[in-house]
C-alpha positions in Angstrom: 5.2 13.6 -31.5 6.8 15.2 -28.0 4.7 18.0 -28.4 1.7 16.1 -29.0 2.9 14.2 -25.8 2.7 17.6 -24.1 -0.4 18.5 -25.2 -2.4 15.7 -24.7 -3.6 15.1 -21.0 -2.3 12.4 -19.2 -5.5 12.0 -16.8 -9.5 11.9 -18.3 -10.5 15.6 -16.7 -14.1 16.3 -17.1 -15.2 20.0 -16.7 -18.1 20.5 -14.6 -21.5 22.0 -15.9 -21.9 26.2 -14.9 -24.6 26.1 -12.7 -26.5 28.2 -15.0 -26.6 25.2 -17.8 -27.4 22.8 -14.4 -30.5 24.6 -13.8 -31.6 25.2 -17.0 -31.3 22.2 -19.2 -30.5 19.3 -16.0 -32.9 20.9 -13.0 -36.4 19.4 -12.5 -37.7 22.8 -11.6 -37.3 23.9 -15.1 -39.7 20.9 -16.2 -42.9 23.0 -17.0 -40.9 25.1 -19.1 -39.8 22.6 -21.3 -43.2 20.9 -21.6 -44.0 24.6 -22.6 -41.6 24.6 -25.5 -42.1 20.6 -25.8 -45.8 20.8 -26.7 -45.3 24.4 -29.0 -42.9 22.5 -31.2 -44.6 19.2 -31.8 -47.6 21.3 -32.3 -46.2 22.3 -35.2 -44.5 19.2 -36.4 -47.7 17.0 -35.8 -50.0 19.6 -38.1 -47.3 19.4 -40.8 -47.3 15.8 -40.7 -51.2 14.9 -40.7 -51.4 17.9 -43.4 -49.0 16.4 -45.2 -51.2 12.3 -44.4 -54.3 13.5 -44.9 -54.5 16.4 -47.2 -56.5 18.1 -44.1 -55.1 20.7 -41.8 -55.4 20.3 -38.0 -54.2 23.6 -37.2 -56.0 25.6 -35.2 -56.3 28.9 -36.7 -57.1 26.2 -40.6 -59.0 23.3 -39.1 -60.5 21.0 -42.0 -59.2 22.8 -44.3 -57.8 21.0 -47.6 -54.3 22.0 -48.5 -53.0 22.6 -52.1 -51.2 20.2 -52.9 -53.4 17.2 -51.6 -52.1 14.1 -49.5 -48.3 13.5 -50.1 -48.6 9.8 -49.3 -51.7 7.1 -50.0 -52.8 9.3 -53.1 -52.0 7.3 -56.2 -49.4 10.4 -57.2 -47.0 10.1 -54.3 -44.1 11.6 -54.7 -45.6 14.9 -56.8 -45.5 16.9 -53.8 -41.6 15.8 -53.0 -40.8 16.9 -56.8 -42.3 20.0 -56.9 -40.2 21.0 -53.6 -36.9 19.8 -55.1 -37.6 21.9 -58.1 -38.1 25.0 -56.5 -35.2 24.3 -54.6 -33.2 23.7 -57.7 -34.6 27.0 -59.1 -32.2 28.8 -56.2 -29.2 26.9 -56.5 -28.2 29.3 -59.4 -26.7 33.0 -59.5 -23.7 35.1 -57.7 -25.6 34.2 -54.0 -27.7 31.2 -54.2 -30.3 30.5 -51.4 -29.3 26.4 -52.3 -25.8 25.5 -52.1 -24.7 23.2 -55.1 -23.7 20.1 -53.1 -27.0 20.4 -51.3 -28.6 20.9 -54.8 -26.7 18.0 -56.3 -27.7 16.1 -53.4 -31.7 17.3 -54.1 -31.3 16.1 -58.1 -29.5 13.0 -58.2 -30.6 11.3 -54.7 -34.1 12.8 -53.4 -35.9 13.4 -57.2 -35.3 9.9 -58.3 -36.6 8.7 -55.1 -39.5 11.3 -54.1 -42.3 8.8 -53.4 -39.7 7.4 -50.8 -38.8 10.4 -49.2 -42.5 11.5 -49.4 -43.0 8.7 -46.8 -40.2 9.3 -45.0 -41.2 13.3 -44.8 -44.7 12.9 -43.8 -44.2 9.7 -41.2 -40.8 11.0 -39.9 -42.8 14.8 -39.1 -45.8 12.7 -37.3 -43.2 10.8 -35.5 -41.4 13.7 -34.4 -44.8 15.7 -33.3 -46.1 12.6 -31.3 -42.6 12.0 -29.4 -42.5 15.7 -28.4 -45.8 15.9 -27.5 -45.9 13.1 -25.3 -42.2 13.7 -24.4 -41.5 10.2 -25.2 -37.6 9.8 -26.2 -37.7 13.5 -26.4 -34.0 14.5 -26.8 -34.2 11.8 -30.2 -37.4 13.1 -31.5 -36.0 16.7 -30.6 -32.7 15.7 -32.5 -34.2 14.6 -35.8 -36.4 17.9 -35.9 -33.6 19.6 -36.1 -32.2 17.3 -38.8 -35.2 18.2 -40.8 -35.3 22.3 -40.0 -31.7 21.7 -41.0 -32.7 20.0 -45.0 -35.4 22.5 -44.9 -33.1 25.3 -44.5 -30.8 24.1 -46.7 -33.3 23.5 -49.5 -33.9 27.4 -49.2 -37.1 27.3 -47.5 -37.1 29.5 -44.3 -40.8 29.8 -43.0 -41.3 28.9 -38.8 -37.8 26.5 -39.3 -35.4 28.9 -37.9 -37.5 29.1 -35.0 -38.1 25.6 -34.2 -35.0 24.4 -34.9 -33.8 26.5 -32.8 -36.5 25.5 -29.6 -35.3 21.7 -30.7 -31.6 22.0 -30.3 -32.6 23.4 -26.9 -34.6 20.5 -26.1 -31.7 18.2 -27.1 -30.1 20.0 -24.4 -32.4 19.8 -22.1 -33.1 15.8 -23.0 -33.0 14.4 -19.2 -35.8 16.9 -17.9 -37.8 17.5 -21.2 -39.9 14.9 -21.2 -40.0 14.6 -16.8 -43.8 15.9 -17.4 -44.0 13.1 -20.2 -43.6 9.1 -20.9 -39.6 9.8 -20.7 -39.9 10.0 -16.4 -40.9 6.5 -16.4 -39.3 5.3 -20.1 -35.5 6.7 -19.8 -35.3 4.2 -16.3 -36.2 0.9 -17.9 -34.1 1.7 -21.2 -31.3 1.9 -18.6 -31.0 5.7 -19.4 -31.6 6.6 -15.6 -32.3 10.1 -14.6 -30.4 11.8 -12.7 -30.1 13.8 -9.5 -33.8 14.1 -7.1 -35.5 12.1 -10.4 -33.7 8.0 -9.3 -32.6 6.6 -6.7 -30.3 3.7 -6.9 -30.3 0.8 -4.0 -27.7 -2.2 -3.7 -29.1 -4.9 -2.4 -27.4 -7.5 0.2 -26.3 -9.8 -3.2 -24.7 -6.5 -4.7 -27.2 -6.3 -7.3 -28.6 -2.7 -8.2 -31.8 -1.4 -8.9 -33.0 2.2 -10.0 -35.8 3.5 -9.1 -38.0 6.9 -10.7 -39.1 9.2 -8.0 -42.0 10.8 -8.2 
């Protein structure tokens, strides 16, 4: 118990931010690059998730095109699509190095196969989500946080593909959360959720009854 007494401070200290981190994931100036990476990554998430509404592709480089498997939701056969994924998942969670860990694959069998038509829904709607809220940088940092919760089951389910990647743009954007979306709904959203921003981006004034406002600069 002393030397936990000894160890643990006595005063809250909070380590300031290197001003590399400042600049990059805090300064306004570094706005257009995270729109950049913003609209890249719900690119991606909003094609999976009307692919995966529609049965259509809104790609680019596949426009119109019908993908194999068909609509995942609104089909009459919901839930095929979620069922065929888990399985080939399960097909890796065997051998001396599985690509599917077995609590991962216990997790795929017993929870997400009896319920596939549900978690179909919550695949597709949960990607279109995603894609919009990056896109127009609305709640970006919580949009940006449950992509990589999905790259993250992805991965884990043994499918690789572009998830690496924009998992990896996503954490950054969780980082970045109070200038992501300043080129976005966010610069006038996170100040009347009482999330202000911070720095050049609000200005607070007390008024003469000691009430407080916050304003968004432009």
């Amino acid at each position: 118990m002393h030397l936990f007494q000894t160890l643990q401070p006595r005063t809250s200290t909070q380590i300031p931010e290197p001003p590399v981190a400042k600049f990059l994931f805090a300064d306004t100036r570094m706005a257009w690059l995270w729109l950049i990476v913003r609209l890249y990554v719900g690119y991606e998430w909003i094609t999976a998730g009307i692919e995966k509404l529609t049965g259509r592709s809104i790609a680019i480089d596949s426009f119109g095109e019908m993908s194999k498997g068909g609509p995942w939701v609104f089909s009459g056969h919901d839930g095929t699509a979620i069922q065929g994924f888990v399985s080939g998942a399960l097909a890796h969670a065997t051998g001396a190095h599985p690509a599917v860990q077995g609590w991962y694959a216990s997790f795929l069998q017993h929870v997400v196969l009896p319920n596939a038509s549900v978690f179909a829904y919550m695949v597709t709607f949960g990607e279109v989500l995603i894609g919009l809220g990056l896109i127009f940088g609305a709640l970006t940092g919580i949009a940006a946080f449950f992509g990589v919760f999905m790259n993250l089951n992805f991965l884990l389910a043994g499918t690789v593909s572009i998830n690496p990647i924009i998992g990896t743009l996503a954490l950054l954007l969780v980082l970045a959360w109070r200038v992501a979306g300043y080129y976005g709904i966010d610069r006038y959203l996170l100040p009347l959720l009482g999330t202000p921003w911070t720095g050049s981006l609000a200005s607070k004034k007390i008024h003469s009854d000691g009430t407080v406002t916050t304003h968004a600069l432009s």
